[in-house]
C-alpha positions as CSV (number, residue, x, y, z in Angstrom):
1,X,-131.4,135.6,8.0
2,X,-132.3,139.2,8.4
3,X,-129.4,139.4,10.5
4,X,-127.3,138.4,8.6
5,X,-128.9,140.4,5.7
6,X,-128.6,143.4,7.5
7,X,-125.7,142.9,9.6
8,X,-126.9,143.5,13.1
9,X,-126.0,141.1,16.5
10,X,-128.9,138.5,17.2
11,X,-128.6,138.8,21.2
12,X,-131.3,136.0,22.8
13,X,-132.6,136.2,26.3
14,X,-133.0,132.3,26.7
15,X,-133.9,132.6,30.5
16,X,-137.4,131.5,30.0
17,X,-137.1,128.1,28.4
18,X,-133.5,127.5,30.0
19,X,-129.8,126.4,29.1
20,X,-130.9,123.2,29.7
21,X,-133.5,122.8,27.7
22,X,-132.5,124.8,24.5
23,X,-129.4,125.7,22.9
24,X,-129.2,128.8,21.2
25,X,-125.8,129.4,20.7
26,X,-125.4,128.4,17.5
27,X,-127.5,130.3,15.9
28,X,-127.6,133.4,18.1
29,X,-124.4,136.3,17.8
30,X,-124.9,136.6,22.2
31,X,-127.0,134.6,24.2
32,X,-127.4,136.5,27.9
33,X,-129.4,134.2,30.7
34,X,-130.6,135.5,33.9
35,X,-128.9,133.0,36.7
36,X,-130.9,134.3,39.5
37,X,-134.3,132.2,38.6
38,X,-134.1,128.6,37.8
39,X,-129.8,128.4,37.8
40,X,-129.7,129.6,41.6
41,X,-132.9,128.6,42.4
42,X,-132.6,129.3,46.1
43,X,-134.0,133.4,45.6
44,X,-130.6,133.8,48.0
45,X,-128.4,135.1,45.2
46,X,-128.2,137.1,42.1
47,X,-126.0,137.0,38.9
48,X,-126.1,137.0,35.0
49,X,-124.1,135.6,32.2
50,X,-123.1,136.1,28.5
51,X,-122.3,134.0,26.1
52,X,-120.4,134.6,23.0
53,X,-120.6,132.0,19.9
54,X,-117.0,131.4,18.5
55,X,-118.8,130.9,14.9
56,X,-120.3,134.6,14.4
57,X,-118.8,136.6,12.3
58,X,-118.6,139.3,14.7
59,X,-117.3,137.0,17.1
60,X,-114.0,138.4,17.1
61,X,-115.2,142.6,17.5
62,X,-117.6,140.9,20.3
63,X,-114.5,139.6,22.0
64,X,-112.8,142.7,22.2
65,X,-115.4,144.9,23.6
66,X,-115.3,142.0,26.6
67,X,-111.8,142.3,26.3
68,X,-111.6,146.3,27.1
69,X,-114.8,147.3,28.7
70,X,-116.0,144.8,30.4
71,X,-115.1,144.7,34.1
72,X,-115.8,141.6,36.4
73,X,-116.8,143.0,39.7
74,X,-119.0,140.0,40.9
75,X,-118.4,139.4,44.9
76,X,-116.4,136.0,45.6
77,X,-119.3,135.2,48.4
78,X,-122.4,135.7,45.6
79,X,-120.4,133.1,43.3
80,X,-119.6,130.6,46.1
81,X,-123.4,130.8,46.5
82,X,-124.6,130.7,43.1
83,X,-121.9,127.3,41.9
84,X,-123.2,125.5,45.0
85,X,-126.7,126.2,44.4
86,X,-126.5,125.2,40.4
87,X,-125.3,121.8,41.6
88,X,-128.7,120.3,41.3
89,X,-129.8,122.8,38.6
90,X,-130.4,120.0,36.0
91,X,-133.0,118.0,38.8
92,X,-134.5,120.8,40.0
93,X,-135.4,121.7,35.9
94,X,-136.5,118.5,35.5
95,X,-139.5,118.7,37.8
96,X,-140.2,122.2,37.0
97,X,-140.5,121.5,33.2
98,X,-142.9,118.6,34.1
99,X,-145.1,120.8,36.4
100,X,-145.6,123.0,34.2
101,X,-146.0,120.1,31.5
102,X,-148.8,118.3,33.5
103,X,-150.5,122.0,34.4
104,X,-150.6,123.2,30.8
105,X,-152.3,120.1,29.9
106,X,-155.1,119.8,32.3
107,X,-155.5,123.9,31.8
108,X,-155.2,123.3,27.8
109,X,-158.5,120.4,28.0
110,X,-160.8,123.2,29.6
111,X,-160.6,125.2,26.3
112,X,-163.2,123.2,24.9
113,X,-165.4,122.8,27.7
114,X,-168.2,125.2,27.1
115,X,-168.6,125.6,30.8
116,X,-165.0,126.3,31.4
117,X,-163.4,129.8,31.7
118,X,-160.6,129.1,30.0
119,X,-159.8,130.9,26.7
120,X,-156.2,129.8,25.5
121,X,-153.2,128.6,27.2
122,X,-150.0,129.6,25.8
123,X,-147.2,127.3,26.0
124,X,-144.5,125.8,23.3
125,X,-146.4,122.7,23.1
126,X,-149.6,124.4,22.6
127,X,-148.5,126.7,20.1
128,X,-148.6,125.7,16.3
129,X,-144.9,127.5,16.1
130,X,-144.1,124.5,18.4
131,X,-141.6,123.3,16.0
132,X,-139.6,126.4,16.3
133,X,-138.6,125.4,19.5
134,X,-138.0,121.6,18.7
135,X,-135.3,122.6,16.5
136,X,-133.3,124.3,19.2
137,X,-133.7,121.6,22.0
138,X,-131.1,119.9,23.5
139,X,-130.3,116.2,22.6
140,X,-131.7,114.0,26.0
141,X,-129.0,112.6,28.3
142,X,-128.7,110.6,30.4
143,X,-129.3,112.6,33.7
144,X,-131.6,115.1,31.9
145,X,-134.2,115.3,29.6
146,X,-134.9,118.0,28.0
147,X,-138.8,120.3,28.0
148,X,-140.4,123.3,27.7
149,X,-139.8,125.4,30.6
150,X,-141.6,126.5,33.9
151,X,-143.2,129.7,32.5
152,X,-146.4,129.7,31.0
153,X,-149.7,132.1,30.7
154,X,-153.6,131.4,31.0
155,X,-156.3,133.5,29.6
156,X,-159.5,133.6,31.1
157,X,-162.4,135.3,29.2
158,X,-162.9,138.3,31.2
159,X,-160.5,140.3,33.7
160,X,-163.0,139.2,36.4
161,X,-162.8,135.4,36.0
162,X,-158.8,136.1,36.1
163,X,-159.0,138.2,39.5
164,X,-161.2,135.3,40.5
165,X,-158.8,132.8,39.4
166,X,-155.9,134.1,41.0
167,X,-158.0,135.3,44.6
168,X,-158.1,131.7,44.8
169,X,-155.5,130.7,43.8
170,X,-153.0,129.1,46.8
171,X,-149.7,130.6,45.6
172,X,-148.1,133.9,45.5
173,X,-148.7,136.4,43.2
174,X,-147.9,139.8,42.3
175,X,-150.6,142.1,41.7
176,X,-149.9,144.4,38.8
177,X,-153.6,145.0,37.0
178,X,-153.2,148.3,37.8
179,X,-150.1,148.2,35.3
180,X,-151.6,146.0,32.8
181,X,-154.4,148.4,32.4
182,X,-152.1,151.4,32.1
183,X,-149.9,149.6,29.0
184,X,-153.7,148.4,27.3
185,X,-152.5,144.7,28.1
186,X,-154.6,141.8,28.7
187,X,-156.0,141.9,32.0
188,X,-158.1,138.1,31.6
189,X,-154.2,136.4,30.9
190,X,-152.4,135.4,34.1
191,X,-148.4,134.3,33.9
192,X,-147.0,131.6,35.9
193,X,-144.3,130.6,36.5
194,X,-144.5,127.4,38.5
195,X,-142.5,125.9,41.3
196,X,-140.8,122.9,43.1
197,X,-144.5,121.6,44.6
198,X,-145.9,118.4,44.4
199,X,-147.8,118.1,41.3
200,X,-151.2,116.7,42.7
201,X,-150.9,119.5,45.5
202,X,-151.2,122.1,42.3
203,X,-153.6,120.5,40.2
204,X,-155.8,120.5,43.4
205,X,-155.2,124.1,43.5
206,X,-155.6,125.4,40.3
207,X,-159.0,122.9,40.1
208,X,-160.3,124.9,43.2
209,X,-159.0,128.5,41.4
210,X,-161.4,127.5,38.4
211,X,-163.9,126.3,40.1
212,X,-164.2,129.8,41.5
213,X,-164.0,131.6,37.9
214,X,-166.2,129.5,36.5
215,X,-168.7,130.2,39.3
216,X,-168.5,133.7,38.0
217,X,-170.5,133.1,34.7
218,X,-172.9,131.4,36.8
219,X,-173.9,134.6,38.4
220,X,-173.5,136.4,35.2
221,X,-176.6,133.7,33.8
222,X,-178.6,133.3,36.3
């Protein structure tokens, strides 16, 4: 509305909850998706895409700028690569969107333990905007369902149960507390973004990681 109001482009990122999952075109002026992550999905390859919706009024401008500036230098090789690795794009979402689903859920139930570390999990589905995001799903199909994504965050209740947390954590992580700190963000949220793994293999491993922040504020009250 304000867009329209106002006439500026609504461009959407939708890399995080996926093509798959949610479709944005309709509403969106440009939707732009990162096809390195969960498209590829073999961290062998990079590309991009844009999207255009035929229905904007600005569609037509939009077209032209493509039209005249835009140049397509992408190498032959990297797209061989990226069509053969999107082949089983839809499977590979589907078990991503239900590890996350099933880790957000047993992560979500430790919110009310009072013995738990766990401050708030953010996630669509445990969000109260969760609705918002309903709208713009995808219709099931028969060779995919549609869910919420791979990414998700976890916030401990101090910076030290999160260093914990992720010191014990069996998966790789980039450290960048140093760079949280310097931009006054959260240092007690962690983001993940999960993989392909067995589920059980995770849950085992985040149980462990918790146990080891919660072990923290047994120190703390002895």
């Amino acid at each position: 509305m304000l867009a329209d109001e106002y006439d500026f482009l609504l461009v959407v990122d939708d890399t995080i909850g996926g093509f798959c999952n949610i479709d944005l075109l309709g509403v969106a002026d440009v939707v732009v998706t990162s096809l390195t992550k969960t498209f590829s999905g073999y961290a062998d390859v990079m590309g991009g895409s844009v999207s255009l919706n035929p229905s904007s009024a600005r569609y037509p401008e939009l077209k032209q700028i493509f039209a005249t500036s835009y140049s397509n230098d992408y190498f032959e090789g990297d797209a061989i690569v990226l069509k053969r690795n999107s082949r089983d794009y839809l499977s590979r979402s589907a078990i991503l969107n239900n590890n996350a689903a099933r880790l957000v859920e047993y992560l979500n139930a430790k919110v009310t333990d009072p013995r738990s570390c766990v401050r708030r999990v953010y996630y669509p589905t445990t969000q109260r905007s969760l609705s918002n995001y309903q709208e713009w799903m995808r219709n099931p199909a028969a060779e995919f369902t549609p869910g919420y994504g791979s990414l998700f965050s976890v916030e401990l209740n101090t910076e030290e149960h999160a260093i914990a947390f992720c010191d014990n954590l069996n998966i790789l992580y980039v450290k960048k507390l140093e760079i949280s700190r310097y931009f006054d963000l959260n240092t007690a949220q962690v983001r993940i973004r999960v993989g392909l793994e067995d589920i059980e293999l995770l849950l085992a491993d985040f149980e462990v990681a918790l146990e080891a922040a919660d072990a923290i504020v047994e120190v703390k009250e002895e």
